[in-house]
Kinemage of the C-alpha trace (Angstrom):
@kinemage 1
@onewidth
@group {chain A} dominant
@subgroup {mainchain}
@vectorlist {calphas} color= white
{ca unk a 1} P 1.092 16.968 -5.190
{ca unk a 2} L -0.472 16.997 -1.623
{ca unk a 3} L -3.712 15.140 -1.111
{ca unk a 4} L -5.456 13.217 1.718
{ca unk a 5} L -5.433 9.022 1.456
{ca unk a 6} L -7.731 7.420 2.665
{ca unk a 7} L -7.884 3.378 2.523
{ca unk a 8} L -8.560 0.419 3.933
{ca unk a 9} L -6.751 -3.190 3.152
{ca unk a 10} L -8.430 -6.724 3.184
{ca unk a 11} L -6.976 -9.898 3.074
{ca unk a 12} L -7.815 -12.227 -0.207
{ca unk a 13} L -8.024 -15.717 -0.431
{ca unk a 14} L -9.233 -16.477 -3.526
{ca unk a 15} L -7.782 -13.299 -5.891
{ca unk a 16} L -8.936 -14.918 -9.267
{ca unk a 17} L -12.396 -14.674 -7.596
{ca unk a 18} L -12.153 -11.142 -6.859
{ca unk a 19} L -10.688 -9.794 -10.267
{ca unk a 20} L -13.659 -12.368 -11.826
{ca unk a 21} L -16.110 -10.024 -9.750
{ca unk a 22} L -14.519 -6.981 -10.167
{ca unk a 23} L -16.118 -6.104 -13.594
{ca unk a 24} L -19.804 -7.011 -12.687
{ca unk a 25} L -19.407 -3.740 -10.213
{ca unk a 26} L -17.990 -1.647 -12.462
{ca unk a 27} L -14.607 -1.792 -12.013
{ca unk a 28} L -11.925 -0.963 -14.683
{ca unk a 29} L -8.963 -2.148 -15.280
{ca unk a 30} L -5.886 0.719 -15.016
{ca unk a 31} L -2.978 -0.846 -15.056
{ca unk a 32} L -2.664 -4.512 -15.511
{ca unk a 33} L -0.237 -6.867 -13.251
{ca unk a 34} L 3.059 -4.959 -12.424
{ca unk a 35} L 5.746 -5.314 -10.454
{ca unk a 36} L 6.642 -3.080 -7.412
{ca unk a 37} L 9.706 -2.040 -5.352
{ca unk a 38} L 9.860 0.099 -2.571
{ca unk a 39} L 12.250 1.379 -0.281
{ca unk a 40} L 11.639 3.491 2.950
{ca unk a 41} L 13.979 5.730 4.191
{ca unk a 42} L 14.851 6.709 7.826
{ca unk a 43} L 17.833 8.091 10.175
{ca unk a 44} L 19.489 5.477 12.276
{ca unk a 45} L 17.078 6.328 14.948
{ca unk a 46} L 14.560 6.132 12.817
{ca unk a 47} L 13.026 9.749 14.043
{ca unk a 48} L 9.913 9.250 11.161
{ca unk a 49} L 9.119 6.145 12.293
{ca unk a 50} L 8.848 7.827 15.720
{ca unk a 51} L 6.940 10.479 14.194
{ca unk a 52} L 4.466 8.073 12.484
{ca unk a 53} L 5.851 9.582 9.089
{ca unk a 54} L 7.155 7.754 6.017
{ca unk a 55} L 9.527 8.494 3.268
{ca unk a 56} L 9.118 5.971 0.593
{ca unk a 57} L 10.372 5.809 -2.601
{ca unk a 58} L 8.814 3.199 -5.598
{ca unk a 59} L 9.408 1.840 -8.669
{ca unk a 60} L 6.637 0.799 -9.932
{ca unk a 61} L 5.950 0.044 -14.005
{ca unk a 62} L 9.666 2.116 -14.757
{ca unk a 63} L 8.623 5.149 -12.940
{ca unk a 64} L 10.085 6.565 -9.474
{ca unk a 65} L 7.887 8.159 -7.093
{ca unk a 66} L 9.159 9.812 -3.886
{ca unk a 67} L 6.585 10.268 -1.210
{ca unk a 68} L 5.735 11.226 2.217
{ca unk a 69} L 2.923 10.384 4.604
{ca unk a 70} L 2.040 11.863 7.422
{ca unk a 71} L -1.215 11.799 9.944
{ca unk a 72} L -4.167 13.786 9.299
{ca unk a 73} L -3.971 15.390 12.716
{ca unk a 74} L -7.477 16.428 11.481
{ca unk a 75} L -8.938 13.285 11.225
{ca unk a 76} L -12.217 13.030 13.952
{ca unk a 77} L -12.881 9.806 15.459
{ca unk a 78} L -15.670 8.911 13.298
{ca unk a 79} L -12.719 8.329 10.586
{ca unk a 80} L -10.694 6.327 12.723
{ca unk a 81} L -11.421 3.337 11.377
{ca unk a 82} L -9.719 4.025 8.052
{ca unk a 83} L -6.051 4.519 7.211
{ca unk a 84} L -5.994 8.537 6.764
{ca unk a 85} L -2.810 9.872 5.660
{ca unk a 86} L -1.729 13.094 4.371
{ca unk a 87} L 0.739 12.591 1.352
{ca unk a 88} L 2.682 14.189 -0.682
{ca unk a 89} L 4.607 12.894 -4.106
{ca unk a 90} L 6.483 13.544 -7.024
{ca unk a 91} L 8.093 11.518 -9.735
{ca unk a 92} L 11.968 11.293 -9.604
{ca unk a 93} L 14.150 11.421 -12.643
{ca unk a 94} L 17.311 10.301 -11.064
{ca unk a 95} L 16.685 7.744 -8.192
{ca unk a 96} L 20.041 7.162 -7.039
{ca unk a 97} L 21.122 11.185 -7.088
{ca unk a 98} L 18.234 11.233 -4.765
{ca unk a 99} L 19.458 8.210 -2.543
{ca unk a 100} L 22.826 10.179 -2.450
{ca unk a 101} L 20.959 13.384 -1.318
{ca unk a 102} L 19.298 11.333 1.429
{ca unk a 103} L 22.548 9.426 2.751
{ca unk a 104} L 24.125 13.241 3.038
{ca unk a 105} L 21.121 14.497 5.001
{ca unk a 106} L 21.750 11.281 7.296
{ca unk a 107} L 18.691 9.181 5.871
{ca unk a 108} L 19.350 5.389 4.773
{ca unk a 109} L 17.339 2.619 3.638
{ca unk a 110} L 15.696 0.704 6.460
{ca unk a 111} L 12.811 -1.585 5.049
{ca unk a 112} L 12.490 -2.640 1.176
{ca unk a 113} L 8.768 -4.431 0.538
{ca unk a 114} L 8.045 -5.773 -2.982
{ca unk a 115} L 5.121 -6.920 -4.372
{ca unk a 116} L 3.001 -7.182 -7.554
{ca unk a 117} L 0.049 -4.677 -8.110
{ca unk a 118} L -2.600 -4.719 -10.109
{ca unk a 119} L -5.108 -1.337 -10.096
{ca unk a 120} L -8.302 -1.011 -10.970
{ca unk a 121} L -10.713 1.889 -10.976
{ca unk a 122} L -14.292 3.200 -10.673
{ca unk a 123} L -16.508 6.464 -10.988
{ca unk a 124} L -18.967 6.801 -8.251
{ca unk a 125} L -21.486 8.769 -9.293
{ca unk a 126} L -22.688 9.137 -5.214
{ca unk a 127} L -19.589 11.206 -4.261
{ca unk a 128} L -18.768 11.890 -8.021
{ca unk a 129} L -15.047 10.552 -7.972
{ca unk a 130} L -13.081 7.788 -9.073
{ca unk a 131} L -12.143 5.693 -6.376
{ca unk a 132} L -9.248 2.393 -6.717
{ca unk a 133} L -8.984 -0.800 -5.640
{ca unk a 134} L -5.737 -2.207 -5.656
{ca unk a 135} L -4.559 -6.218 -5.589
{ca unk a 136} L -1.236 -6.458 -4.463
{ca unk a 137} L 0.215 -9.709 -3.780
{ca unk a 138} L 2.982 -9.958 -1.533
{ca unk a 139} L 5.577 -12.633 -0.648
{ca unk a 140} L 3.296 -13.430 2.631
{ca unk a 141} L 0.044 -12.987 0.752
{ca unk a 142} L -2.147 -11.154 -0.877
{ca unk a 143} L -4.084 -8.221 0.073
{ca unk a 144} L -6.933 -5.522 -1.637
{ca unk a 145} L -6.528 -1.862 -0.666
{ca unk a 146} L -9.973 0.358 -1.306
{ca unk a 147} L -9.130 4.354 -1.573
{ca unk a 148} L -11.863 6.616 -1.853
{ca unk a 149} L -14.359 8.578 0.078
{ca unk a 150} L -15.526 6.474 3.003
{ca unk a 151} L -18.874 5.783 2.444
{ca unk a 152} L -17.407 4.516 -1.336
{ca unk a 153} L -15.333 2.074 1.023
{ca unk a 154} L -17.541 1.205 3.517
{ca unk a 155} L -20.441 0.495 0.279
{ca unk a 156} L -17.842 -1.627 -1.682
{ca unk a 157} L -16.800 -3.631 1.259
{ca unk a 158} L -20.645 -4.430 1.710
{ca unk a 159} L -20.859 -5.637 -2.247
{ca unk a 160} L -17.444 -7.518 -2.029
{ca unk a 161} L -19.028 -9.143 0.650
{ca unk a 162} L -16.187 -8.486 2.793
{ca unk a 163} L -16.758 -8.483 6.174
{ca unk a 164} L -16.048 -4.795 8.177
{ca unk a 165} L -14.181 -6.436 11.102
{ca unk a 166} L -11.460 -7.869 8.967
{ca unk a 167} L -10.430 -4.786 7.174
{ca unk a 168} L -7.002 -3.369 8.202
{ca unk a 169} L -5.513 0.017 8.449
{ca unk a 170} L -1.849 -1.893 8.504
{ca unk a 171} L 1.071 -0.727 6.335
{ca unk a 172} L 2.859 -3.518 4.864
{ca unk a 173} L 5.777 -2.730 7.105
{ca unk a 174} L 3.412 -3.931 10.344
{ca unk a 175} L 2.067 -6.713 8.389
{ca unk a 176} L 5.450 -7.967 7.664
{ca unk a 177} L 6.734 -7.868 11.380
{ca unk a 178} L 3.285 -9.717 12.771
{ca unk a 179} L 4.180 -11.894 9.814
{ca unk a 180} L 7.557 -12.543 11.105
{ca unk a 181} L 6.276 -12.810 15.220
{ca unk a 182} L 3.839 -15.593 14.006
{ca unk a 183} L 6.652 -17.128 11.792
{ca unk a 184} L 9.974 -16.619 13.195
{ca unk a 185} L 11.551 -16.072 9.976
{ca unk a 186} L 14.563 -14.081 10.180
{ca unk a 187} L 13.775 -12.317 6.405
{ca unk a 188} L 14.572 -8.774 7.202
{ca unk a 189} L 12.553 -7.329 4.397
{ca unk a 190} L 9.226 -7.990 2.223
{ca unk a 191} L 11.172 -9.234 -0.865
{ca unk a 192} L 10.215 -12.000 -2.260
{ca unk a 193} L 14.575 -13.253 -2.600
{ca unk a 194} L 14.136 -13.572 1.432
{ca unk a 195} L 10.883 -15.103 1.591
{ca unk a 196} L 10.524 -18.248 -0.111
{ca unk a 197} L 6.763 -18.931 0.209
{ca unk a 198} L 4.439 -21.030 -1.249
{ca unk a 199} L 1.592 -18.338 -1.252
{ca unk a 200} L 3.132 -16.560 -4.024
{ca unk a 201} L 4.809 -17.766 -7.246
{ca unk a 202} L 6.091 -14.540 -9.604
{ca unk a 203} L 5.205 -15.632 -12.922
């Protein structure tokens, strides 16, 4: 499947707060509190990253997705504001066949980020589609992610109360290395074995 993503990410201080509010706007829950490992893949010279392209694969609630992003070279300035990526995904039956495939096309693991997600979604009768928020909280913190239609984002960022200015259109990847800058911890990945923090407990 090939479709357009767009989203934005906030950073949330208080997250039993926000899943308290969440209801009162209509939100569903989809799929309650689940862990989430994912692994990008890359040559040694890492010619996606150059490329501003990913190749990710996740395990997320037992199932393995493969997927790749790309830019929407599309994408007008008005939208630049938002994370816009064009991806494309499929389950995977056999994860490690497919890790085998990669290491004899000359693609290895480079950056593994875990985390624990929590979706919920919405119908928006204004663009008529269902639109997700996602809390996913990460050994360095915790963070929402809003994908839908823009004006569904830009609307639910006003009702959240959540100030435009700080949403990001950061992939965990970038958060991680400003994380690391501010930090100087040597982890070398978003795991939560590397990065003993208090922010986040698994439980």
């Amino acid at each position: 499947m090939q479709a357009a993503e767009i989203e934005l990410k906030f950073p949330v201080a208080d997250p039993q707060a926000l899943q308290t509010q969440l209801p009162h706007l209509g939100f569903h829950l989809t799929t309650p509190r689940t862990y989430e490992h994912n692994t990008l893949y890359d040559t040694p010279n890492r010619d996606l990253r150059a490329k501003t392209q990913i190749l990710r694969l996740r395990e997320y609630g037992g199932i393995y997705t493969l997927a790749h992003k790309r830019i929407d070279d599309s994408a007008n300035s008005d939208t630049s504001r938002y994370k816009i990526r064009i991806e494309t995904e499929t389950t995977v039956s056999d994860p490690h066949a497919l890790a085998e495939i990669f290491a004899q096309l000359g693609y290895q693991p480079v950056f593994i980020y875990e985390k624990y997600r929590t979706e919920y979604s919405i119908f928006d009768p204004a663009t008529n589609t269902t639109p997700h928020l996602v809390l996913d909280e990460t050994p360095i913190g915790t963070y929402a992610e809003l994908e839908g239609p823009t004006d569904w984002i830009d609307r639910t960022l006003a009702e959240l109360n959540v100030a435009p200015a700080t949403s990001l259109t950061d992939s965990y990847g970038k958060l991680f290395l400003d994380w690391k800058q501010r930090t100087g911890s040597p982890a070398e990945h978003l795991t939560f074995a590397e990065i003993a923090s208090p922010v986040l407990t698994p439980r």
